[in-house]
MIROPA-735282 format. One record per atom (N, C-alpha, C): x, y, z; atom name. Coordinates in pm, 1 decimal. Example, Ala and Ser with C-alpha at 12.3 -4.5 7.8 and 13.67 -1.06 7.14 Angstrom:
// residues 2
{px = 1319.0 py = -569.0 pz = 780.0 at = N}
{px = 1230.0 py = -450.0 pz = 780.0 at = CA}
{px = 1320.0 py = -330.0 pz = 780.0 at = C}
{px = 1285.0 py = -225.0 pz = 708.0 at = N}
{px = 1367.0 py = -106.0 pz = 714.0 at = CA}
{px = 1290.0 py = 3.0 pz = 787.0 at = C}
// end
This chain:
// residues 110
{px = 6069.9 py = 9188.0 pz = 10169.5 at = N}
{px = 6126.4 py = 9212.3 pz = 10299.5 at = CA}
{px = 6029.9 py = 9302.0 pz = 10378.8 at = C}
{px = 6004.5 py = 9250.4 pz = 10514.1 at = N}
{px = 5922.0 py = 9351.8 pz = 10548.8 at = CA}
{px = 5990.2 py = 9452.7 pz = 10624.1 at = C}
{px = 5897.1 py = 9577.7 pz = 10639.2 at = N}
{px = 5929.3 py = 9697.9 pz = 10686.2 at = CA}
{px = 5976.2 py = 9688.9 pz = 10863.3 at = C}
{px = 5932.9 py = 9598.1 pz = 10924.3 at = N}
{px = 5953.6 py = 9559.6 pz = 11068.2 at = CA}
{px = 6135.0 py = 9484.4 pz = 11063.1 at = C}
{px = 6127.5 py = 9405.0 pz = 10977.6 at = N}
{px = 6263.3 py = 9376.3 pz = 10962.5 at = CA}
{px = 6396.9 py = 9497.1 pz = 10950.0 at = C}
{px = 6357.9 py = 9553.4 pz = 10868.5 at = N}
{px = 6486.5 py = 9683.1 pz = 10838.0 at = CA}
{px = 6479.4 py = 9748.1 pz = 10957.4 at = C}
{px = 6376.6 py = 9807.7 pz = 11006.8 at = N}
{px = 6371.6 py = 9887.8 pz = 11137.4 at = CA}
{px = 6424.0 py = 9829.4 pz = 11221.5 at = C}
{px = 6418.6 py = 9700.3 pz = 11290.6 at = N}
{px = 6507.7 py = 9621.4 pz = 11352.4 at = CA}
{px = 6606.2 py = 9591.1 pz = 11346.3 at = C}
{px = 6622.5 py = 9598.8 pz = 11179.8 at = N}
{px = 6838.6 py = 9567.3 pz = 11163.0 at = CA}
{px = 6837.9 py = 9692.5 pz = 11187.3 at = C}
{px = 6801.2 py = 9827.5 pz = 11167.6 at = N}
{px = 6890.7 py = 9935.7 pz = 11177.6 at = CA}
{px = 6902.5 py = 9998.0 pz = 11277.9 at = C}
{px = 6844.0 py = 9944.0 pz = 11395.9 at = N}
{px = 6830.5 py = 9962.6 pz = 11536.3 at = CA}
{px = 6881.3 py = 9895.1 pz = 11595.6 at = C}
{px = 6912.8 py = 9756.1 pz = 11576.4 at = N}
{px = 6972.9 py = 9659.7 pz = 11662.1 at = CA}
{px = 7041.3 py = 9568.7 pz = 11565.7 at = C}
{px = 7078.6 py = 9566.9 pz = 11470.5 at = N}
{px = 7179.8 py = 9475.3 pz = 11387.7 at = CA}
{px = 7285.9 py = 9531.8 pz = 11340.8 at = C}
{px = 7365.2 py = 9458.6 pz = 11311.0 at = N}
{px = 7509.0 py = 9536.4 pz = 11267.4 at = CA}
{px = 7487.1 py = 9601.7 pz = 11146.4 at = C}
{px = 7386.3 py = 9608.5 pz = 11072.4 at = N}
{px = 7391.3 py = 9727.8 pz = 10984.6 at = CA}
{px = 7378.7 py = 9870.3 pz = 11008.4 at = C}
{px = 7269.5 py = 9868.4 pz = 11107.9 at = N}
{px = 7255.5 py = 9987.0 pz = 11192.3 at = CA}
{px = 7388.4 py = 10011.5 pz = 11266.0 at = C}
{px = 7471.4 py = 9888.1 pz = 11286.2 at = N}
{px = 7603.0 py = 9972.7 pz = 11402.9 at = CA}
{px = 7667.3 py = 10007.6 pz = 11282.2 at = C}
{px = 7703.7 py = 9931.1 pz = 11143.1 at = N}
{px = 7788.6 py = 10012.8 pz = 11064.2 at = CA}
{px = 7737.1 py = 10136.5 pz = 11028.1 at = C}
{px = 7617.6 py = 10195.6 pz = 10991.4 at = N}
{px = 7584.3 py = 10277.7 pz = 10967.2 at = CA}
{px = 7624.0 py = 10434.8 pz = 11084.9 at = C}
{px = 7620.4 py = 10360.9 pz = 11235.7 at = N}
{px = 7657.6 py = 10493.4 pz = 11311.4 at = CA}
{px = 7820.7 py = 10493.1 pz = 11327.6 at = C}
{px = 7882.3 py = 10396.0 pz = 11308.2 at = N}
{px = 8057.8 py = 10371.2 pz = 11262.4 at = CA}
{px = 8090.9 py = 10489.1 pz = 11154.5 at = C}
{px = 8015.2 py = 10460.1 pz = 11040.2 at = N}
{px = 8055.1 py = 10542.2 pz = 10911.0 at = CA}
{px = 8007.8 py = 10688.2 pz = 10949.1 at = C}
{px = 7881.1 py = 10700.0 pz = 11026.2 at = N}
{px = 7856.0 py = 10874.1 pz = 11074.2 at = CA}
{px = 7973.6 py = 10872.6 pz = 11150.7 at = C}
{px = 8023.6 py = 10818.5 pz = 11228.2 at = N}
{px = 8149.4 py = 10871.0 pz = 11346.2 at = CA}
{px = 8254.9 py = 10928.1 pz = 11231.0 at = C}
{px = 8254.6 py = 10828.4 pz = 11143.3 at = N}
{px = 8434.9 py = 10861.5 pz = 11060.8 at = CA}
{px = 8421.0 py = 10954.3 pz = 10962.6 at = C}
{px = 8267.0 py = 10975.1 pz = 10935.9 at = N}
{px = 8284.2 py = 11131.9 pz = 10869.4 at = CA}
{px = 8319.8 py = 11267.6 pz = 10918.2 at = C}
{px = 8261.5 py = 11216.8 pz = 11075.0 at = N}
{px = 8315.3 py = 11337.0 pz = 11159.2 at = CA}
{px = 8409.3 py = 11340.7 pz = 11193.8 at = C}
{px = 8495.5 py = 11224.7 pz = 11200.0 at = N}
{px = 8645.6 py = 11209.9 pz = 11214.1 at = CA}
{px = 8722.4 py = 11294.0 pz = 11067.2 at = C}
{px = 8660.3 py = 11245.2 pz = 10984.7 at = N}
{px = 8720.1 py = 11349.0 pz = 10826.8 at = CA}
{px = 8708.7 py = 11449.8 pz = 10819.3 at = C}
{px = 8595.2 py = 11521.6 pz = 10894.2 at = N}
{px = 8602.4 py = 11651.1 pz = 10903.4 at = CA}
{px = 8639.0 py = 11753.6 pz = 11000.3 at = C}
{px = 8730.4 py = 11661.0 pz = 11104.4 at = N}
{px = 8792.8 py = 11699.9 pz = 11193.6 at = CA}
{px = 8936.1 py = 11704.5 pz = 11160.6 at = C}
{px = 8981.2 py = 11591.3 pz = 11067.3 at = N}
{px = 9134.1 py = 11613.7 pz = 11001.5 at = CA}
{px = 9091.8 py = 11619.4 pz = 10846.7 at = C}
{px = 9030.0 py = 11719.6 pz = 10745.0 at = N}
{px = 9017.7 py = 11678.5 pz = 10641.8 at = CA}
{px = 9111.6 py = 11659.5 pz = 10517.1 at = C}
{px = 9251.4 py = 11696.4 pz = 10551.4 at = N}
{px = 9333.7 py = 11725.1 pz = 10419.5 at = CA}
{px = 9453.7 py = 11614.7 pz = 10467.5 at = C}
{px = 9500.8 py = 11570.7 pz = 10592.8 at = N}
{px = 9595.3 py = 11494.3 pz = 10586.0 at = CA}
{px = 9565.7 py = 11383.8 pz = 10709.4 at = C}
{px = 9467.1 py = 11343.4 pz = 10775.6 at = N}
{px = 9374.9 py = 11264.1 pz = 10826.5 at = CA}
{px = 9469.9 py = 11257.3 pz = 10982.3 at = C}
{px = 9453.3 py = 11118.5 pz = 11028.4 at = N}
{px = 9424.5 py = 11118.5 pz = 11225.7 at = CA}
{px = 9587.3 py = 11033.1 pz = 11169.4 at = C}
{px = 9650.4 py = 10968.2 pz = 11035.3 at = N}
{px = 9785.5 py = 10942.8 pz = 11041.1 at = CA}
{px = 9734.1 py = 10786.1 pz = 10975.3 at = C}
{px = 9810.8 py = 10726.0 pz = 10890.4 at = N}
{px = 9818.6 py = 10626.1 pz = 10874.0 at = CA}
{px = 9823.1 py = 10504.5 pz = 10980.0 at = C}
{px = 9709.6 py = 10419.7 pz = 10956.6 at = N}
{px = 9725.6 py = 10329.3 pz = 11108.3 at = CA}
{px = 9698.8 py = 10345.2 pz = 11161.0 at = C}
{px = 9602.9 py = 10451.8 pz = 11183.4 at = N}
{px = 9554.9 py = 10526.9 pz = 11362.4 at = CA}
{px = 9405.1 py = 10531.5 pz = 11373.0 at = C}
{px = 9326.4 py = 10460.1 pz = 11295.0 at = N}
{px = 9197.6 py = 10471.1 pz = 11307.1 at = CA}
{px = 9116.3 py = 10407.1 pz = 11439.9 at = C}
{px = 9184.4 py = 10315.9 pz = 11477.3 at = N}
{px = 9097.7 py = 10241.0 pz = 11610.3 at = CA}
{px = 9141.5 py = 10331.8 pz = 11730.6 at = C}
{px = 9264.1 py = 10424.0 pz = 11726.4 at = N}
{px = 9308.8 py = 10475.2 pz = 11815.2 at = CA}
{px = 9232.3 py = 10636.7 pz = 11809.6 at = C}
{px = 9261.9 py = 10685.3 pz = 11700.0 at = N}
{px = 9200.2 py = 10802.9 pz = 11675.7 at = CA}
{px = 9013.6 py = 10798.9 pz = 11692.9 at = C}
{px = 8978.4 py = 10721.1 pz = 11661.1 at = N}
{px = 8816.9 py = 10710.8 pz = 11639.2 at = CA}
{px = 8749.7 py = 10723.2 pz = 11786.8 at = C}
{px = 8765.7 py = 10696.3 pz = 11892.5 at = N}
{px = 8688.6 py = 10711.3 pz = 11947.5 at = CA}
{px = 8595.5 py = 10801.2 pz = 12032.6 at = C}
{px = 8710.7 py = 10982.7 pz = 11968.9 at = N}
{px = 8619.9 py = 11075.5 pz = 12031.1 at = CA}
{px = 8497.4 py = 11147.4 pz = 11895.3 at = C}
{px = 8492.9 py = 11095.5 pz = 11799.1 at = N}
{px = 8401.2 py = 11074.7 pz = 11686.1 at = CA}
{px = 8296.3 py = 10952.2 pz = 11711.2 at = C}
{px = 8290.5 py = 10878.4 pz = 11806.5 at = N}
{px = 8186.6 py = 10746.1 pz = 11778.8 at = CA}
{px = 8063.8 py = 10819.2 pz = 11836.8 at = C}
{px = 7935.4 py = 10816.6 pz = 11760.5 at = N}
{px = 7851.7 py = 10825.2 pz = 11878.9 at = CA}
{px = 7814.5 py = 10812.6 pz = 11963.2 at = C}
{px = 7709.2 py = 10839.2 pz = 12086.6 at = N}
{px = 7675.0 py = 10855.5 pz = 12156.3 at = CA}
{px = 7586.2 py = 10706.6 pz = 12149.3 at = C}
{px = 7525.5 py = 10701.1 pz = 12042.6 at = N}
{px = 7396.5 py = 10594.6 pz = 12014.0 at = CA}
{px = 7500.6 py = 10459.5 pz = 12017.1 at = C}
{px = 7576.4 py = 10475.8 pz = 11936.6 at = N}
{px = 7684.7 py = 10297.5 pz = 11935.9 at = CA}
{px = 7694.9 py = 10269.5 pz = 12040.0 at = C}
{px = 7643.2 py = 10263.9 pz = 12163.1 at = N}
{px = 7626.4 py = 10156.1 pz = 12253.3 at = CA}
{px = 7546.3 py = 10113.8 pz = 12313.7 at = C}
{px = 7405.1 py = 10198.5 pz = 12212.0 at = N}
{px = 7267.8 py = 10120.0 pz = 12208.0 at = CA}
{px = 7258.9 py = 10025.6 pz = 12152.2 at = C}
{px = 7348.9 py = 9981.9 pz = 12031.6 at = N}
{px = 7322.6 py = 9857.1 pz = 11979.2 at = CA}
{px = 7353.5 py = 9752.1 pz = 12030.7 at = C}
{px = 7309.3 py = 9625.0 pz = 12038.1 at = N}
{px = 7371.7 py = 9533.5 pz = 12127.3 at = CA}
{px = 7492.5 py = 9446.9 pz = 12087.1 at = C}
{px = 7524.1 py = 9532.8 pz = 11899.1 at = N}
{px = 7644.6 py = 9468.5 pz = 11899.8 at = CA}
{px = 7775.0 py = 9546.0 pz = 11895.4 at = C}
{px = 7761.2 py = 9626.9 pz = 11939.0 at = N}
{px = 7853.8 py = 9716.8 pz = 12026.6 at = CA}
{px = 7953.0 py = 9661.5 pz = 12079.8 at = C}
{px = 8091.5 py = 9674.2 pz = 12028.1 at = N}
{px = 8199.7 py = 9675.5 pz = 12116.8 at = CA}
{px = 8293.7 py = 9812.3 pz = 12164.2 at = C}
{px = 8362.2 py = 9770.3 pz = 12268.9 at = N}
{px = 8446.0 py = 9878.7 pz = 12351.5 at = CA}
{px = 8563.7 py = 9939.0 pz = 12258.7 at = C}
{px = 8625.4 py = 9919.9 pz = 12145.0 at = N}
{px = 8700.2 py = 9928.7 pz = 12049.4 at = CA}
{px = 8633.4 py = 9914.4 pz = 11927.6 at = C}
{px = 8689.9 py = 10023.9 pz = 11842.1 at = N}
{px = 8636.6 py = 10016.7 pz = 11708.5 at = CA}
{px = 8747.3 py = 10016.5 pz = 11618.1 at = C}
{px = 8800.9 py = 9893.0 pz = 11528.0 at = N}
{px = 8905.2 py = 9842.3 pz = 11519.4 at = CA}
{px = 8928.1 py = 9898.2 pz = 11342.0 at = C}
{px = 8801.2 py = 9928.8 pz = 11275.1 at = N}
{px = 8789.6 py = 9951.5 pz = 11166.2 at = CA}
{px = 8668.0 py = 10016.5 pz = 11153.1 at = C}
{px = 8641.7 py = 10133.3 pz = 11001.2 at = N}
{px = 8566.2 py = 10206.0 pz = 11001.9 at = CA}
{px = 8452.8 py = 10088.6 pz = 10888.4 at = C}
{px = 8490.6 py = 9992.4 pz = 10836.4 at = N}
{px = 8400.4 py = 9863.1 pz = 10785.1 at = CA}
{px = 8341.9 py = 9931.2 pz = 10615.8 at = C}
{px = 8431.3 py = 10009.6 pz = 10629.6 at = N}
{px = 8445.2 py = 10087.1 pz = 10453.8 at = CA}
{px = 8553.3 py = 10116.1 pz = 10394.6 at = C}
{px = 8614.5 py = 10048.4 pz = 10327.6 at = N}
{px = 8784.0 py = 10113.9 pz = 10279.1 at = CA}
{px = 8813.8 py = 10262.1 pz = 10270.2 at = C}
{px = 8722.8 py = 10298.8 pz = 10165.2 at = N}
{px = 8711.9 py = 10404.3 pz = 10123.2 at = CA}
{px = 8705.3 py = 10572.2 pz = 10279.2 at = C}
{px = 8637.8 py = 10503.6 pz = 10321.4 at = N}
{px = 8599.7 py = 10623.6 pz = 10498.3 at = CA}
{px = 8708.3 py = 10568.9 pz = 10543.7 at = C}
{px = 8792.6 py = 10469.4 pz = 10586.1 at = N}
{px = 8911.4 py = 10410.2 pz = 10657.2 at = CA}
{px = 8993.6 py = 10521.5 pz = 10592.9 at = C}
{px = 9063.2 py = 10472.4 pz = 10482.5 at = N}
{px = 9127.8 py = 10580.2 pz = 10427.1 at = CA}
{px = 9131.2 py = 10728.1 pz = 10431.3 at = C}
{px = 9018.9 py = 10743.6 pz = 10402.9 at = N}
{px = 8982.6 py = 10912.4 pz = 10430.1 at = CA}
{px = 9047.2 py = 10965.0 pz = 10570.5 at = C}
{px = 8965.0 py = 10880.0 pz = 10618.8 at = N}
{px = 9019.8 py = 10901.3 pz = 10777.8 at = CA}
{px = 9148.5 py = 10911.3 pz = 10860.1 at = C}
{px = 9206.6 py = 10846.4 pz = 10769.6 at = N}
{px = 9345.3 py = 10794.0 pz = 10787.3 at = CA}
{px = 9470.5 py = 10921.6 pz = 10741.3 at = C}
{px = 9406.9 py = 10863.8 pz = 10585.5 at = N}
{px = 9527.7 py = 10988.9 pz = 10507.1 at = CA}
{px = 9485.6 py = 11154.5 pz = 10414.1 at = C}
{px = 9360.8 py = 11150.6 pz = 10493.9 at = N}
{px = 9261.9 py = 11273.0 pz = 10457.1 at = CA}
{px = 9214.4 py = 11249.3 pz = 10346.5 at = C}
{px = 9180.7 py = 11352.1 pz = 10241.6 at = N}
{px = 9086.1 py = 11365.2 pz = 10154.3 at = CA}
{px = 9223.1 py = 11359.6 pz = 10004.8 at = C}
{px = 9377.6 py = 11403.4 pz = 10064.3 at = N}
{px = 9508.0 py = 11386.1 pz = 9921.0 at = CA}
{px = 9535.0 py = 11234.0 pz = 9979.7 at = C}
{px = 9498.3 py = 11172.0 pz = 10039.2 at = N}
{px = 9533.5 py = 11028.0 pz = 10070.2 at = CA}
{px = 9415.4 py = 10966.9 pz = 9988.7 at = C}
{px = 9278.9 py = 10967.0 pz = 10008.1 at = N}
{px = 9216.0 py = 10902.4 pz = 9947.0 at = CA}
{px = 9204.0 py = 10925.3 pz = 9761.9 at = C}
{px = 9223.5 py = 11082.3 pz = 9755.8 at = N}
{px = 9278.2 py = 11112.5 pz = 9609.4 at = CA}
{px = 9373.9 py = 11024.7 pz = 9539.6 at = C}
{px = 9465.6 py = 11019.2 pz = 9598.2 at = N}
{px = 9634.3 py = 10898.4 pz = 9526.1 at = CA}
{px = 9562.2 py = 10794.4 pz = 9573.1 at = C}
{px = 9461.7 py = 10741.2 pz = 9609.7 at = N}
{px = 9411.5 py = 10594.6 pz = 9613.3 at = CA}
{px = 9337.6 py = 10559.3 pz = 9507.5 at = C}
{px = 9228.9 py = 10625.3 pz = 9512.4 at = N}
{px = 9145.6 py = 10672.5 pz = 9356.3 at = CA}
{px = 9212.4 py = 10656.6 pz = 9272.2 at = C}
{px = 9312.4 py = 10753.6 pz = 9220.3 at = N}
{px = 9439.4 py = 10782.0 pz = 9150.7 at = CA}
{px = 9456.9 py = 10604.9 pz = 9095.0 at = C}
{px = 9496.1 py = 10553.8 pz = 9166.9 at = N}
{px = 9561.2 py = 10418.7 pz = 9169.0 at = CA}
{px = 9456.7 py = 10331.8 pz = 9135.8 at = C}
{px = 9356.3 py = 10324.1 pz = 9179.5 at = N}
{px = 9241.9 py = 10215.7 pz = 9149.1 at = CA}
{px = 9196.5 py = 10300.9 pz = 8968.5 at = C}
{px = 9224.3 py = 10392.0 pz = 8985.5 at = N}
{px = 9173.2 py = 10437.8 pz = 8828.0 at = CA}
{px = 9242.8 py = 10398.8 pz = 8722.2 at = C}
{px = 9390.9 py = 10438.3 pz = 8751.1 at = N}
{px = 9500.3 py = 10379.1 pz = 8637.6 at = CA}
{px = 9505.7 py = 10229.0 pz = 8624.2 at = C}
{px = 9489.6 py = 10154.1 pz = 8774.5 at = N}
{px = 9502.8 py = 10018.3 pz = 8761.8 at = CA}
{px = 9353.0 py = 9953.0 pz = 8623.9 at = C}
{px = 9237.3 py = 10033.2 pz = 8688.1 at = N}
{px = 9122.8 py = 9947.3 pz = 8563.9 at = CA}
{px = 9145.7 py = 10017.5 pz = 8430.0 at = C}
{px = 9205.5 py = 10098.5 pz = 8453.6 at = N}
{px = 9240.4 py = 10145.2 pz = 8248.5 at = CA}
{px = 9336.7 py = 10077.0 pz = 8206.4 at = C}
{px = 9453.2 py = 10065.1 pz = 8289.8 at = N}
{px = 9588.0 py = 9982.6 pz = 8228.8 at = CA}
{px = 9527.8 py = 9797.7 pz = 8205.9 at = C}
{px = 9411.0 py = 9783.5 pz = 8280.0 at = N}
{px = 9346.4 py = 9665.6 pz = 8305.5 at = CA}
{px = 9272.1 py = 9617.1 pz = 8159.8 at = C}
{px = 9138.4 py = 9721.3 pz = 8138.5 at = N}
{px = 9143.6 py = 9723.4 pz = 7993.7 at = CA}
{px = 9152.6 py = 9708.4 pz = 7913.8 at = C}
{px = 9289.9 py = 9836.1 pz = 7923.6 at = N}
{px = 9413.3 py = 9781.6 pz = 7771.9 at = CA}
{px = 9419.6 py = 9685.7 pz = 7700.6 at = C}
{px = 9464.3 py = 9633.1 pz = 7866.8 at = N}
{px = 9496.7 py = 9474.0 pz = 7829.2 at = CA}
{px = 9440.3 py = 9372.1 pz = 7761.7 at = C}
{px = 9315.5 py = 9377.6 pz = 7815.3 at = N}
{px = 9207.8 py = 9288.9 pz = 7785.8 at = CA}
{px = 9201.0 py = 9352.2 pz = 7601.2 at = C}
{px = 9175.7 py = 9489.9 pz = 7610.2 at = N}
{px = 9158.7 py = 9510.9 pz = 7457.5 at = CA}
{px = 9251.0 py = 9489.2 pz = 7366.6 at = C}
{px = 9401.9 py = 9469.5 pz = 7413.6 at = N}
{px = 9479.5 py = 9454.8 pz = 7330.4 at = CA}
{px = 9482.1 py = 9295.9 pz = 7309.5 at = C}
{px = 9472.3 py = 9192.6 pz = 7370.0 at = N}
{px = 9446.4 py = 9078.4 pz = 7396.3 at = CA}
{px = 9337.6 py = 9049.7 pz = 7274.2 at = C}
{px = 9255.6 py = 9074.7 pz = 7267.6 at = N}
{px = 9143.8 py = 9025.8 pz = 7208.4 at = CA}
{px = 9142.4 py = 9081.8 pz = 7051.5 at = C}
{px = 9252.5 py = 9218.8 pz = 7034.0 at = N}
{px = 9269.9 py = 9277.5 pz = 6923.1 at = CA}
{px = 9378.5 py = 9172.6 pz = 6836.0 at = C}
{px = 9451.2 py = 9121.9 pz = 6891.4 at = N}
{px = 9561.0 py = 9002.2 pz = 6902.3 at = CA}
{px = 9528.8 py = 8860.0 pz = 6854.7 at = C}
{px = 9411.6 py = 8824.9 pz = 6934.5 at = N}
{px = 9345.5 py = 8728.7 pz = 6900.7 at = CA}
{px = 9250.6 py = 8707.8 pz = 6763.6 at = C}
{px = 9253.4 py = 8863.0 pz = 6731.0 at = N}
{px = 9134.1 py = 8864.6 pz = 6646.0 at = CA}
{px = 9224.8 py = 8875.9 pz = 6466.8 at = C}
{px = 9385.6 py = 8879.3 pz = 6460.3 at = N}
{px = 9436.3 py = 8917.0 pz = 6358.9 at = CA}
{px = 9480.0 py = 8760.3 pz = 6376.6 at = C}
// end
């Protein structure tokens, strides 16, 4: 890949706009960090966090409908004990997941 290419997506392609999206919603997290802008409220809440630069890119829109990361959505949303009980949940779900699989195959194997 050449080096002229990346400089160009990250200046003018939507990687570069997600990239100044995800700087906005950190500053959005650290503007509500423990119980966030409210469940549901990210396109509404976000826009005194967007940069300055997001509407240098040319794929720039007037609404920012999502932060294009679950993980920063969330944060943003239900702070830093919201994204904790999410974690929480994605953690128990792949251990109880596991299990399964190990008990399955322990099953199979008698």
């Amino acid at each position: 890949m050449e080096k002229g290419f990346v400089k160009e997506e990250l200046e003018k392609g939507t990687t570069g706009l997600r990239i100044l999206i995800w700087e906005g919603t950190l500053r959005m997290i650290a503007a509500h960090p423990f119980l966030g802008s409210g469940p549901g409220s990210f396109q509404v809440a976000y826009p005194p966090y967007r940069l300055p630069e997001y509407f240098g890119n040319p794929h720039a829109v007037d609404s920012t409908a999502h932060a294009h990361n679950e993980f920063l959505e969330i944060a943003a949303e239900t702070g830093i004990l919201g994204l904790a009980a999410f974690l929480g949940v994605l953690i128990v779900f792949f251990i109880k997941g596991i299990d399964i699989v190990r008990e399955e195959k322990r099953s199979e194997e008698h």
